[in-house]
C-alpha positions as CSV (number, residue, x, y, z in Angstrom):
1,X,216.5,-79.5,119.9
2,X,216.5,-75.4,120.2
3,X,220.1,-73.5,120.1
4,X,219.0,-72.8,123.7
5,X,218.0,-76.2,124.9
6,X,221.5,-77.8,123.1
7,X,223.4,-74.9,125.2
8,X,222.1,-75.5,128.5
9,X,222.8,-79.4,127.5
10,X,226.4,-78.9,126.7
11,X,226.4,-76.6,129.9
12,X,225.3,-79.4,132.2
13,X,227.3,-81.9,130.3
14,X,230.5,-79.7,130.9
15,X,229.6,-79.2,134.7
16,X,229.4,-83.6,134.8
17,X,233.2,-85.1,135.3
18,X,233.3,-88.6,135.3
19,X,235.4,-91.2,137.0
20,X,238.6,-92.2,134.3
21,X,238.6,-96.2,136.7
22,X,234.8,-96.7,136.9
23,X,233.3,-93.9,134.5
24,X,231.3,-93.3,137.6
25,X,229.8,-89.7,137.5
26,X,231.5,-87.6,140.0
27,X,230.4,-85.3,142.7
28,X,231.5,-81.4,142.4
29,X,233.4,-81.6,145.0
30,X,235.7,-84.2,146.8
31,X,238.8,-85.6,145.4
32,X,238.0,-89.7,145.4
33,X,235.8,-91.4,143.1
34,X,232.2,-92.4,145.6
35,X,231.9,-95.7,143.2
36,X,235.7,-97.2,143.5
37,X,237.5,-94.7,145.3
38,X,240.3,-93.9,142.8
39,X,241.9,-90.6,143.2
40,X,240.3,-88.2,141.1
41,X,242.7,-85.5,138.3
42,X,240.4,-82.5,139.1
43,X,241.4,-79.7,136.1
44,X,243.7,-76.9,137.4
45,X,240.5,-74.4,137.2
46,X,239.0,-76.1,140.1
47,X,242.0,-76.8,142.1
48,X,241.9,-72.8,142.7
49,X,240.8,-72.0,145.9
50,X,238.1,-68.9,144.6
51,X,237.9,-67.6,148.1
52,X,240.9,-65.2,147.7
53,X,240.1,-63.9,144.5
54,X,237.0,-62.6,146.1
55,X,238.4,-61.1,148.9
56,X,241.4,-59.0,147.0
57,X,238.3,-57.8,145.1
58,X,236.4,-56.8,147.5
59,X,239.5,-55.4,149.5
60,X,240.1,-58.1,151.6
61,X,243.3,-59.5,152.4
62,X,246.3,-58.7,150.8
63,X,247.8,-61.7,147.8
64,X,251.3,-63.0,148.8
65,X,253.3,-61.7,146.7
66,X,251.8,-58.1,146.7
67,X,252.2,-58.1,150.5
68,X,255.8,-59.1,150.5
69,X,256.0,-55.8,148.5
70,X,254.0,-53.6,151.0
71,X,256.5,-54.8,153.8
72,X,259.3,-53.8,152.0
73,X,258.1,-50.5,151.3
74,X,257.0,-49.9,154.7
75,X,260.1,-51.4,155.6
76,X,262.0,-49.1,153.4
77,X,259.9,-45.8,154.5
78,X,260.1,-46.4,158.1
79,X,264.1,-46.8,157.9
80,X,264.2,-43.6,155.7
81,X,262.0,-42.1,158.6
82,X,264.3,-43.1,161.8
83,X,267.6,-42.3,159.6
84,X,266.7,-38.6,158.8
85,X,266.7,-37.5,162.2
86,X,270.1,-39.5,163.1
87,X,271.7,-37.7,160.6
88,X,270.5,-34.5,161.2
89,X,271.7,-34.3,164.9
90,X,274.1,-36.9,164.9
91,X,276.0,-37.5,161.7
92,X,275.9,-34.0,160.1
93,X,279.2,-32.1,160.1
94,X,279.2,-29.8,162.7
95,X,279.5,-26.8,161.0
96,X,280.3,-24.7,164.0
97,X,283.1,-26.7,164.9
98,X,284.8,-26.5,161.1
99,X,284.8,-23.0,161.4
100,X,288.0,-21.1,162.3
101,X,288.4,-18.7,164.8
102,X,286.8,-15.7,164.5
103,X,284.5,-16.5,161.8
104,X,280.4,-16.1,162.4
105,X,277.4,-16.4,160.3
106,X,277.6,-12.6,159.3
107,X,276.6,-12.0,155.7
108,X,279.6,-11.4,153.8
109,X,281.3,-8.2,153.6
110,X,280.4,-5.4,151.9
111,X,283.0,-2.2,150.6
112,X,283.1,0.4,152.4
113,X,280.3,3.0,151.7
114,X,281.2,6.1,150.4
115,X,281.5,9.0,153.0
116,X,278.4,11.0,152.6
117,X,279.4,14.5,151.8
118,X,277.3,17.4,150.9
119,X,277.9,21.2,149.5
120,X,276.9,24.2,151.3
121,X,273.5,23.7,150.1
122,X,273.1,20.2,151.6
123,X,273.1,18.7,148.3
124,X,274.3,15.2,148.6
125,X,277.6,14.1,146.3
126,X,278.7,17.6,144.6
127,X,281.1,16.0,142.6
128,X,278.6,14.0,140.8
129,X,277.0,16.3,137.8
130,X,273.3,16.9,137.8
131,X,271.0,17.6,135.0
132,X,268.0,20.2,135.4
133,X,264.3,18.3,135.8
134,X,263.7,20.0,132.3
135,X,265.8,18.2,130.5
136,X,265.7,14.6,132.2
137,X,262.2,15.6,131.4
138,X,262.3,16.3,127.8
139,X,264.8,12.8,127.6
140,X,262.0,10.8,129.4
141,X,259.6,12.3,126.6
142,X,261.6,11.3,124.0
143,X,262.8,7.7,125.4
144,X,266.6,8.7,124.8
145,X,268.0,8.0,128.1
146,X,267.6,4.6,130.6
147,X,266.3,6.0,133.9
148,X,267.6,3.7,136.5
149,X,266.3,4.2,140.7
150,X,269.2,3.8,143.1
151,X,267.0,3.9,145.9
152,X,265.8,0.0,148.3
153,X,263.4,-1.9,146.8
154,X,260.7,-1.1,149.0
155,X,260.5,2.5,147.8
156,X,261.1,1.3,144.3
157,X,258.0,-0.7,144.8
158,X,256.2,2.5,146.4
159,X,256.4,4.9,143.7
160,X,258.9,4.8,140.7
161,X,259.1,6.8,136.9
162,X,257.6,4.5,134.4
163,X,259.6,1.8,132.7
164,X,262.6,2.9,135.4
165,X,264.9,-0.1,136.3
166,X,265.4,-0.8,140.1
167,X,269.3,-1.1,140.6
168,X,269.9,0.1,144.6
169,X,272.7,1.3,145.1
170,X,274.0,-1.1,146.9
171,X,273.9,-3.3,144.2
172,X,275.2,-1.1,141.3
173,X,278.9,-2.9,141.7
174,X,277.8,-5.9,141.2
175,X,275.1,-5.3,138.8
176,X,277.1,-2.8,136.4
177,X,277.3,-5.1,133.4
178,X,273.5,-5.3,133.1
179,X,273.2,-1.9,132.2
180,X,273.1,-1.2,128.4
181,X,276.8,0.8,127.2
182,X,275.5,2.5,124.7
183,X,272.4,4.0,126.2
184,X,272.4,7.5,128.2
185,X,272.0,7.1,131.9
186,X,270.1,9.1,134.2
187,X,270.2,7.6,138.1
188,X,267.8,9.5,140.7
189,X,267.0,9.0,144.4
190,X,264.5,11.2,145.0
């Protein structure tokens, strides 16, 4: 006997069950013996039912135990879903009503600006000392002095002196310790 003919021999002999009573030989399917009727110990391979093994492959129905899990996630989702919008309108502190009186939603207050003076020749600030364009020019040159732009960001943005740092002016109290102690500062708004 050929390797291939003993294979397919062993192969039918395996697919042949036989009857444990009668040592009948057994159909495939059926779970009495035809010859004397004895129940019949089928292995727990074929007590399978292979119908939904093919369907979840094929993306059929759903196994038990993985659709118990779908529900509760869907179960979960849809309660996380319906509970956002209750707690929104109807469980959320109402802000306005914690308030005291008097109080709004205005951003919170600022100092006082400084009054805007000018000299007889409509220079703005007098008080504050000035340096000729000469020599912030020559300390530009020579990198000696931090050149920092008090005007909005927006014009900042527009045009500005190279490697200038944007500190508007409105922000210079609260911004102060950024700038460098040491270093010579030169502030411009024009």
């Amino acid at each position: 006997m050929t390797a291939r003919e003993q294979t397919e021999h062993e192969g039918n002999a395996m697919s042949h069950q036989f009857c444990t009573q009668c040592g009948a030989q057994l159909p495939e399917e059926g779970n009495f013996c035809p010859q004397c009727g004895a129940p019949l110990a089928r292995p727990a391979a074929q007590l399978v039912d292979p119908v939904p093994a093919a369907h979840a492959a094929s993306g059929g129905p759903v196994r038990p135990g993985r659709r118990s899990l779908l529900v509760g996630l869907a179960i979960f989702a849809g309660g996380v879903l319906l509970s956002a919008p209750v707690y929104y309108w109807g469980l959320r502190p109402n802000l306005t009503e914690a308030r005291p009186n008097g109080v709004t939603d205005s951003p919170p207050a600022t100092r006082t600006a400084l009054p805007d003076v000018h000299d007889e020749q409509g220079i703005p600030y007098p008080d504050v000392p000035r340096l000729a364009l000469a020599d912030a020019k020559a300390r530009f040159d020579t990198g000696s002095a931090l050149f920092v732009d008090v005007r909005d960001r927006a014009s900042y943005a527009e045009s500005h002196i190279p490697n200038s740092l944007s500190l508007p002016l409105n922000e210079i109290e609260a911004r102060a310790q950024e700038l460098p102690k040491e270093a010579e500062i030169l502030t411009y708004c024009t």
